[in-house]
N, C-alpha and C positions, 0 to 999 in steps of 0.2 A: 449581771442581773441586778445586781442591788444598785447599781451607778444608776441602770435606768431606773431602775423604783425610786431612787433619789432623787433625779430628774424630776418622774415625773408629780413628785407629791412638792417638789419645789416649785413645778409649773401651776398645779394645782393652788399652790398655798401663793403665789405671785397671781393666779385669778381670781382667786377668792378676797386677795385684799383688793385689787381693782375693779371687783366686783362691788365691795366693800363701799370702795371711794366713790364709784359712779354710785350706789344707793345714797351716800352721802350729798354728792352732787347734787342728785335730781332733786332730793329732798328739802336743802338750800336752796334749787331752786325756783322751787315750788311755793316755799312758804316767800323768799321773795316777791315770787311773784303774786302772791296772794294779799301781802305787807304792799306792794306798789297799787294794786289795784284799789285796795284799801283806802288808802292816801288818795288816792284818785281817785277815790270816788266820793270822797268827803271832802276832797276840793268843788268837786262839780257839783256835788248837795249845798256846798255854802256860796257857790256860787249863784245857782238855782234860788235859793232865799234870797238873797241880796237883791235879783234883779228881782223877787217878785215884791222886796220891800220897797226898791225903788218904784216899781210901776203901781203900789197901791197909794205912794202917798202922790203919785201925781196924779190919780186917780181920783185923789179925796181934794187936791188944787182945784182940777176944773170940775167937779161931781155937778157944783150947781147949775152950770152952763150947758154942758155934754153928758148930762145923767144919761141919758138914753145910748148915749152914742158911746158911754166909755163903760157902762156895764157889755153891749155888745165884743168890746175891742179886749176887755179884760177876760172874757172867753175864748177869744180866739187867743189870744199872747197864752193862757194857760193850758190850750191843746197843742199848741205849739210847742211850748215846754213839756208838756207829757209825751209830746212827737220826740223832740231830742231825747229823753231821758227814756225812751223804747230803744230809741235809736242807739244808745251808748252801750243799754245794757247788754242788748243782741252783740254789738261790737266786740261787748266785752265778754260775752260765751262766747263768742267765734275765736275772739284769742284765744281765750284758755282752751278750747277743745283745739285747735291749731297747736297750743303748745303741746299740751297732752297727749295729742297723735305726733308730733314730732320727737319727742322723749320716747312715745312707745318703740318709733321709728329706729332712732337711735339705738335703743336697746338692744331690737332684733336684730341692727347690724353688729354691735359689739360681740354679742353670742354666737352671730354667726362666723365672725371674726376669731372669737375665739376658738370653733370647734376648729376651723381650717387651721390654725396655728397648731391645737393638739394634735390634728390628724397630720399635718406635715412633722412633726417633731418624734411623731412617733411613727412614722414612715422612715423617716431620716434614721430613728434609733435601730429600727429594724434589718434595714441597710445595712447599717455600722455592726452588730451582733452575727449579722447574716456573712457580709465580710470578713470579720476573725474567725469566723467559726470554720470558713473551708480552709482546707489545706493548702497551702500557697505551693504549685509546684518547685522541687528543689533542684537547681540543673547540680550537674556533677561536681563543677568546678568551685560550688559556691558551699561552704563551711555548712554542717547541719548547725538548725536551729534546735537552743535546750529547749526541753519539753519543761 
């Protein structure tokens, strides 16, 4: 009785740190992923500036010739870029909730992983308990066992 209570609070305390370590995990990588998107997205912000610095001063080149025609073009290049920069950001909810159901995912298989391990190990102990516990028949010729 105590081997199994020993068992299984050592099962216990080997799930509880890989519990541990996957909280860890996800939490790493989470803020990873948070720290990439980050980065990525203030790549894409400075890139965003750049082209729209480049497209005003070519803007202010030809203003005098194509006023009409490059205020028209500089609305359309600016919906365009608020079309991408919809278009990224949705992309990038669609990741993160993709990741976030994939972590959730994950999880509920580990737990359920884990309970199958408990319930086999302690099926298995039960077995084993259940086993010593009968009396093994003893033929004649075979030495009694000490009690």
């Amino acid at each position: 009785r105590e081997k199994i209570n020993r068992l299984l609070e050592d099962m216990y305390e080997v799930q509880r740190m890989e519990m541990e370590m996957f909280q860890i995990n996800m939490e790493n990588k989470s803020k990873e992923f948070e720290e990439n998107h980050k980065e990525e997205m203030s790549r894409y912000l400075d890139h965003l500036e750049e082209e729209q610095r480049t497209f005003r001063e070519k803007l202010e080149e030809e203003k005098r010739m194509f006023e009409n025609k490059q205020e028209r073009d500089f609305h359309y290049f600016l919906a365009g870029l608020e079309m991408k920069k919809i278009i990224f950001f949705n992309s990038q909810k669609e990741s993160r909730t993709k990741f976030y159901h994939q972590e959730h995912v994950n999880l509920i298989q580990f737990k359920k992983k884990q309970d199958l391990e408990r319930t086999n190990l302690q099926l298995r102990e039960e077995n084993r308990s259940n086993s010593q516990s009968k009396p093994s028949p003893v033929s004649p010729s075979s030495p009694a066992l000490p009690s």
